[in-house]
N, C-alpha and C positions, 0 to 999 in steps of 0.2 A: 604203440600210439605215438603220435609227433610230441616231441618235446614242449613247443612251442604253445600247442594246443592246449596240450595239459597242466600247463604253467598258466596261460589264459584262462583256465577253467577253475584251478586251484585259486588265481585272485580274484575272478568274479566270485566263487565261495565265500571268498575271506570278506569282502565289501557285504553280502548279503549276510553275514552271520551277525559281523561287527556294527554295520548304522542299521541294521533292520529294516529293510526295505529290497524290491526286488527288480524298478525300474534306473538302479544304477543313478538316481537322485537323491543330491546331499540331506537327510534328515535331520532334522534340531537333535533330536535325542533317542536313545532306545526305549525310553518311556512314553514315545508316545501315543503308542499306541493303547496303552493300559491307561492314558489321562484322558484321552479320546472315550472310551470306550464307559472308563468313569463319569461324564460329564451329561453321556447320553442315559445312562442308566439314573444317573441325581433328577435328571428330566425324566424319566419314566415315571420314578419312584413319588416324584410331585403330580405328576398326570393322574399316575392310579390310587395315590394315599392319601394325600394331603386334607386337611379338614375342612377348607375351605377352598373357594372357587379362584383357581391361580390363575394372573393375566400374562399368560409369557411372551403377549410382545413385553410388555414394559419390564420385566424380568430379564430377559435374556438382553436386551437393547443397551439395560444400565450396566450387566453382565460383563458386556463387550465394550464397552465404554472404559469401563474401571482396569481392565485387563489389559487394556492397550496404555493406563498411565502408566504401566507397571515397565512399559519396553521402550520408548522414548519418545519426545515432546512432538513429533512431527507424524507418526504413523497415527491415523483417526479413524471414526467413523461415524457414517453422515446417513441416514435415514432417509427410507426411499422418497419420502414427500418433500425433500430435501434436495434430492441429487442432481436434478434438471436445473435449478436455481443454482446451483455451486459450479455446477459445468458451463452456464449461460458465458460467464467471462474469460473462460479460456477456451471454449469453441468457437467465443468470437462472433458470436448472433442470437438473437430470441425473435421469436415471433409474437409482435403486437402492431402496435399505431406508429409507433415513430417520432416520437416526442420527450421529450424532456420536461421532468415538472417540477416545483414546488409549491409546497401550501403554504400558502399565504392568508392569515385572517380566516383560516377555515376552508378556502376555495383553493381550486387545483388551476394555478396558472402555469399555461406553456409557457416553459423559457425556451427553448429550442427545438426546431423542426428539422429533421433528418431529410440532407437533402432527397431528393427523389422518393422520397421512401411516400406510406401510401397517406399520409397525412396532409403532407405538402401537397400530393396528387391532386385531394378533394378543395387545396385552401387554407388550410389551418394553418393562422402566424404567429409567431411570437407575441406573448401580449394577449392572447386569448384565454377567456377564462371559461373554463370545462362548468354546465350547472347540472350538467344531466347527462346520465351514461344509461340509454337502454332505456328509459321513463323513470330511472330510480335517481333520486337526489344525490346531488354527488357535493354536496357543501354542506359545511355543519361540523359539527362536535364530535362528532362518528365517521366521521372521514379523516386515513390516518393513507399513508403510503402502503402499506401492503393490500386497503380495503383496493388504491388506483389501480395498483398492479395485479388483482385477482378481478378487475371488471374491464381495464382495458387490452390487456393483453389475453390473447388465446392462437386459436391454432391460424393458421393460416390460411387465408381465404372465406373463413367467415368475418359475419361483419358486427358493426357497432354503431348505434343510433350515438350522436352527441347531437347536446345543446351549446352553444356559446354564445357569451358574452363580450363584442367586442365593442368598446366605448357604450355608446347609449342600445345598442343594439343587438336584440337576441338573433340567434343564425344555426339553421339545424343541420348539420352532416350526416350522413352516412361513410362509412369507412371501413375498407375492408382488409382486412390486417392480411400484415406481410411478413418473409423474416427480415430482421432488422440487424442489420452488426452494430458490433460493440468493439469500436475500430479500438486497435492498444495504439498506435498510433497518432494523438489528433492537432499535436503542433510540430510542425516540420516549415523552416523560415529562413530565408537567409538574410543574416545579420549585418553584415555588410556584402561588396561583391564580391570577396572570395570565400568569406565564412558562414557555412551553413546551421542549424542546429535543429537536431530528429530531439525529441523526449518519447522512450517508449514506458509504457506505465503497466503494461504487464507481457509475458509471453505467452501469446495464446495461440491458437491454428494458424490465426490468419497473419500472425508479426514477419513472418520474411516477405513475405509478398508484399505486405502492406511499406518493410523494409525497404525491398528493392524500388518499390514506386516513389518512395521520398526520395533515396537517392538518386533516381534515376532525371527523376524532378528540379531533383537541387544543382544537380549537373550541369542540367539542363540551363538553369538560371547564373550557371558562372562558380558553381562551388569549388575549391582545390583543398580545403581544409575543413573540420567540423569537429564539435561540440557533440556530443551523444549522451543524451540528460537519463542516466538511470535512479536515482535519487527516489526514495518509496517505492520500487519497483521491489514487488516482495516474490518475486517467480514469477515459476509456472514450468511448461513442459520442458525439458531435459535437450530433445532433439531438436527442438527451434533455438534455446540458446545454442546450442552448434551451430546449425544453421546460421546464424544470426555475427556472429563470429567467424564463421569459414569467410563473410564479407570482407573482412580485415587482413586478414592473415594467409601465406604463399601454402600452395598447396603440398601436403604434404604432412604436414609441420602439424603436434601434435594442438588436441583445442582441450580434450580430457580423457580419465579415464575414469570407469568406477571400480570399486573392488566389494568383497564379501566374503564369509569365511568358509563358503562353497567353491571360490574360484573364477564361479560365473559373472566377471565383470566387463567390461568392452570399452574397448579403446574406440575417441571418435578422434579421426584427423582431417585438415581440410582437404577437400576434395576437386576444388575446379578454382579458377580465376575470379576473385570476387569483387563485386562490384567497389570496393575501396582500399585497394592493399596499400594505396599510393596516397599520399601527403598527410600534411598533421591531423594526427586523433588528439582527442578530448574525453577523459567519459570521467562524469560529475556521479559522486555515490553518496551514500550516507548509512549511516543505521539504521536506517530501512530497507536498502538496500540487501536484497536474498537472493540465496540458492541459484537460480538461473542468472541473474544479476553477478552473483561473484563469480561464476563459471564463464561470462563474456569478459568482467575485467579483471580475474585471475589470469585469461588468457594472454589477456592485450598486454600484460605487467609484466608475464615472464618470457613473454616473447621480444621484449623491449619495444611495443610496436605502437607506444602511446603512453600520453601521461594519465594517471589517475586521480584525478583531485577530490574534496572533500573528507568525510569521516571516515573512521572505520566501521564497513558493512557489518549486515548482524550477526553474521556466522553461521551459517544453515549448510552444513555438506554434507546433507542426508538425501537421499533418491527414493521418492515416493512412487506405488505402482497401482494407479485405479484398478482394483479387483470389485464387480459385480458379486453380490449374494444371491442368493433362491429367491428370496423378495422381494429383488431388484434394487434394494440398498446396496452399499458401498463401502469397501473398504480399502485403503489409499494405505497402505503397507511400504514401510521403510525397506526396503531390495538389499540398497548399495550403500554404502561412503562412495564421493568422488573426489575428488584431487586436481588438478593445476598439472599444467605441462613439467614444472620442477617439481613434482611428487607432494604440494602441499596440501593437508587435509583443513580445510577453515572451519570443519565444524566447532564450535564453542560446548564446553563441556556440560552436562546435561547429568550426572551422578546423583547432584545433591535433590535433586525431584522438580517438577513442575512449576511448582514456584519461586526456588531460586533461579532458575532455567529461563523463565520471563522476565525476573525484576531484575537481569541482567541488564539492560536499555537503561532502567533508572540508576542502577549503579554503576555505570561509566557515568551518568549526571551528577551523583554525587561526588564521584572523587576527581569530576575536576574534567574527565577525557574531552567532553565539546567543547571545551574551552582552549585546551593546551595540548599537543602532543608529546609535551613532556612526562605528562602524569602517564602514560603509557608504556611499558615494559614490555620485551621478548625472552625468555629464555635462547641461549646460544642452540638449544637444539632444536628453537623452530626456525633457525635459521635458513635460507635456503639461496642460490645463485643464480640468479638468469645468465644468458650467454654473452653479454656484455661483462660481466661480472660484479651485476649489479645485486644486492641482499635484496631480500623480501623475505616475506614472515607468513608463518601457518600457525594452527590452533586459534583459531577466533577471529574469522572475519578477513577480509583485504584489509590490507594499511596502505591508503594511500601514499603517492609520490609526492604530490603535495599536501598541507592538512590545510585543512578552512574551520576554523571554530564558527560554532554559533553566535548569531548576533543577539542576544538577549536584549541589547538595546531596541529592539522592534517589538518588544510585545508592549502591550496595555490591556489592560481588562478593562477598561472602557471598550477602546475595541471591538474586545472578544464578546463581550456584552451585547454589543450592536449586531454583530454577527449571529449569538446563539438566538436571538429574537428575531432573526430575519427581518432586521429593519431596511438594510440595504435592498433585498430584494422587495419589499411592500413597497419602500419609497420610487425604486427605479419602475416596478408597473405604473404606479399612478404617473407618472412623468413623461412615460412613454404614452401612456395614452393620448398627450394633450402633444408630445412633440417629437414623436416618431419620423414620420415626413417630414417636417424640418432639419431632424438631424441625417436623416439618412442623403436628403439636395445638399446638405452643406458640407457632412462627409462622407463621399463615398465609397472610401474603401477605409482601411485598418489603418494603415497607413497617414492617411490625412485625417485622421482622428485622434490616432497617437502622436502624431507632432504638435497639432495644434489646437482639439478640445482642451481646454483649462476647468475644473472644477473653481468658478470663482468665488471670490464672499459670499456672493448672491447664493449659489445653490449651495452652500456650504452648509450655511445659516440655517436654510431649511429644512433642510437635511438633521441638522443639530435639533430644530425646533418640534420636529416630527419626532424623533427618540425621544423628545422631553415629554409628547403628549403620550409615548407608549410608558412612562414609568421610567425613562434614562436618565440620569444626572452626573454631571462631572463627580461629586461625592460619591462616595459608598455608604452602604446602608451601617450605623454602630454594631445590629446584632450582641446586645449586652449579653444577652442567656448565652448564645454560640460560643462568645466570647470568652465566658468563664466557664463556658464546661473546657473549651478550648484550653484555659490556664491549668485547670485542675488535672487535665490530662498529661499538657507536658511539665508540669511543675509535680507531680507528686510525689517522687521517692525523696523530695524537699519538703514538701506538706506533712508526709505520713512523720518527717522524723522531728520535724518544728513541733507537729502537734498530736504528738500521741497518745494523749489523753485530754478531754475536757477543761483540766484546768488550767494545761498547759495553752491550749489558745485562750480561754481566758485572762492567763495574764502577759500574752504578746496578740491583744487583735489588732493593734496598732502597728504591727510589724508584717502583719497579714493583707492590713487594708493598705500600706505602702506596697507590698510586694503585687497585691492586683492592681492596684491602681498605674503601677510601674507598667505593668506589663497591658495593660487596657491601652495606654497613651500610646505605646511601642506599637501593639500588634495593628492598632487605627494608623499610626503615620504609615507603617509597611505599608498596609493595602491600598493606603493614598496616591503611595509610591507607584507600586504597581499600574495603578491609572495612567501614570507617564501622561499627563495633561500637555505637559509641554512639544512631545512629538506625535501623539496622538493624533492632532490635526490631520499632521501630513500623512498616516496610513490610511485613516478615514478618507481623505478626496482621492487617494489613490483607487483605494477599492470599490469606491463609489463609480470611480472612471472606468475599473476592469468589467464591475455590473452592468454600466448602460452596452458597453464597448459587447459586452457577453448578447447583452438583448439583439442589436444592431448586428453583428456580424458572426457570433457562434463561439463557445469558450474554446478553440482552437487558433483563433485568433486574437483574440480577446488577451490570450494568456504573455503575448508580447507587452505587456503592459505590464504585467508583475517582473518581468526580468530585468525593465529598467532599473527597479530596485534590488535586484534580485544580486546580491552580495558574491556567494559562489558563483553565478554565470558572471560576474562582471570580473573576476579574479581568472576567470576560464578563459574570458575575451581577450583578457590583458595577457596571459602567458600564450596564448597560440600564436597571439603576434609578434612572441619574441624568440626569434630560435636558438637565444643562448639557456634558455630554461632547456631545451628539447639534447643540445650538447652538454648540458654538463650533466643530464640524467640519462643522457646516452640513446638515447633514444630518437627513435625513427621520425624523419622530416621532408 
């Protein structure tokens, strides 16, 4: 017999005796076939014994659930009445009407009409209020977003009676539903004439193509340098960030790889000439920033091929694989780890369980990281070297080249108040009703809106006035009860040892009623604080302006009106236009 052969035959033995299995695929263990085999008999044994009537969907569902916390934060599973709804955003389209809604006062007003799509087709504008879907009332106390989303959206090509309400006037459509995308794509602008700026906000089927069309657009309009806003981009597929990346970078040249302790991991590199290898990058991140997000600007960072500004991203270097079940449920299985062209793993550690693994976001907030990138540390062995010989860092996240802390001076719970009550949008329909056609003759595009509408006193005030008659006021509420369970909570290992017996508060209540009373006067000015009265104003007309500007021209436009204030893009604007930021980080210009 040839040596050869029977040397081939002696190791294919040795692999089938040792992992247990006989199609030459890496097995988790040699138990499992005995835990397999266990799981289905625990199931029989409840089928045919059990004393009462077992529901094994919800059995086995919570099962599988609890089993997957046990292997790390990112592998799930998602329940088949589930899965069409969870896919809609990274396939990139659903099929309904084509509009855009919020409830306002109980009623379903469109805020936006997709262009072309079949809504627009029959009429339907912004500013219209939905009263009837089908003869079934569609306003009221029982109308909630999912009631809109399971009576206007279905399959495509059948249709949907509506009623509308526009100004004093009922109007009945028919509409017959289409598929509709769910562009990842929907601000693409150029900032000045050489600088352009794409925001993409997820990766989904359609992000390169929708990709190449911004840039091909922004080109078009004089682009040589750009901004690329990933910023809350929390993923998605694996092959489109390549994709999306091979745009950037010379072909050849590594974009990632993944591994696993089977071996079977794949290397992507670019592959053709892409539409941007040439002039200054930008890409804006943050702590929302994930997984497909750090794998475009892991690349862009260790290839030297662009600055990375903002926070440190969240840290996700796990490769999820949609697997279908028998009952066409889902399970989205961690595969791989992937890595950076200089070998870095940004996954963030995940040992301590579930809930340390999430409140990670909060604890870079508390010790200080959105504030300072001082507070921020590397061990020397997550060191690593781009070909410049520039450091970057793995184990948790990208760190950007530049940092941008948070502006904590922008918030107010006045504000946020205004916003959670959807006063902004109830005030901007009423308004639009009465002066749509006049703003739209006076301005007509984004552009002559955003330089020169002003939210003045006039509509300010109103605006103000309108919050005051939903329940809004510059004060906050005392909440006395909140207040002192509030004290008693964080005051107690102080409480329990002041007063550990009866008549020891007895004879200190005077020392008790200072100590709440201290802390009642404290915790009231805080939240006074928080209001920010004094800059308030100015977020309020701003947002008031992005509202109407949303109504008038669609929030992809619209959205150039938050960037006026927008802190990191204005730090992004000011370093592309200087190319001594771009030489002393070594990088490509």
């Amino acid at each position: 017999m040839n040596y050869n052969k029977l040397h081939k035959r002696i190791f294919i033995s040795f692999i089938i005796v040792t992992f247990g299995f006989t199609n030459l695929s890496w097995a988790q263990s040699p138990s499992y076939t005995l835990h397999n085999n266990k799981m289905n008999q625990f199931l029989k044994q409840l089928n045919d014994r059990y004393v009462d009537t077992v529901n094994f969907d919800d059995l086995v569902e919570k099962g599988v659930v609890e089993m997957l916390k046990e292997l790390d934060p990112h592998s799930i599973y998602i329940p088949k009445e589930d899965v069409q709804q969870t896919n809609e955003p990274l396939q990139g389209s659903f099929e309904g009407i084509g509009v855009t809604f919020q409830l306002i006062m109980d009623t379903i007003n469109v805020m936006e009409v997709v262009v072309n799509g079949p809504s627009e087709k029959v009429g339907i504008l912004p500013g219209d209020k939905i009263l009837t879907v089908d003869s079934l009332t569609a306003h009221g106390k029982q109308i909630n977003n999912k009631w809109v989303q399971s009576h206007l959206r279905g399959k495509k090509g059948t249709k949907v009676a509506v009623a509308i309400k526009r100004g004093s006037k009922i109007l009945n459509f028919t509409i017959t539903r289409d598929k509709i995308p769910m562009n990842s794509i929907n601000i693409a602008f150029m900032v000045d004439k050489e600088i352009g700026y794409i925001r993409l906000e997820r990766f989904s089927q359609t992000s390169p193509e929708e990709f190449k069309e911004a840039i091909a657009k922004l080109k078009k309009e004089g682009m040589k340098n750009l901004i690329f806003d990933l910023r809350g981009n929390g993923g998605g597929y694996l092959d489109v960030a390549f994709k999306i990346t091979d745009e950037f970078i010379s072909k050849d040249l590594m974009i990632v790889y993944t591994d696993n302790f089977r071996k079977t991991g794949q290397e992507f590199r670019a592959t053709e000439i892409g539409d941007f290898e040439n002039g200054k990058l930008i890409i804006l991140v943050d702590e929302g920033s994930a997984s497909a997000s750090e794998i475009v600007s892991g690349a862009i960072q260790d290839w030297d091929r662009g600055i990375i500004m903002g926070r440190r991203t969240f840290g996700k270097g796990l490769v999820q694989k949609p697997l279908y079940l028998p009952d066409h449920s889902m399970l989205r299985l961690t595969i791989s780890h992937y890595y950076t062209p200089t070998g870095r793993c940004i996954q963030k550690p995940y040992k301590d369980g579930l809930d340390s693994y999430y409140n990670e976001l909060s604890n870079r907030y508390k010790h200080g990281e959105y504030l300072t990138a001082d507070s921020i540390s590397f061990p020397d062995s997550l060191k690593y070297t781009t070909p410049r010989g520039r450091i970057v860092y793995g184990g948790g996240g990208i760190m950007p080249d530049i940092f941008i802390p948070i502006d904590t001076s922008k918030y107010s719970s006045l504000f946020n108040e205004m916003i959670r009550k959807g006063i902004f949008g109830e005030y901007t329909m009423n308004y639009m009703e009465k002066h749509r056609e006049e703003l739209k003759e006076k301005y007509p595009s984004i552009k002559s809106f955003k330089n020169n509408f002003i939210v003045d006193k006039i509509l300010y005030n109103e605006l103000i006035a309108y919050a005051k008659n939903k329940g809004i006021s510059d004060s906050v509420s005392f909440d006395f009860a909140q207040r002192v369970k509030n004290f008693t909570q964080s005051e107690k290992k102080k409480l329990d040892s002041l007063y550990a017996t009866p008549d020891a508060f007895d004879e200190n209540k005077e020392q008790f009623y200072e100590l709440l009373s201290e802390y009642l006067k404290k915790s009231y000015e805080e939240s006074m604080k928080l209001r920010n009265l004094d800059k308030a104003p100015d977020f309020i007309k701003e947002y008031l302006k992005f509202e109407m500007a949303r109504t008038l021209y669609g929030f992809g436009q619209a959205y150039e009106i938050f960037l006026m204030s927008d802190d990191a893009f204005q730090q992004a604007y000011h370093v592309i236009r200087n190319d001594d930021f771009f030489k002393k980080l070594k990088v490509d210009r």
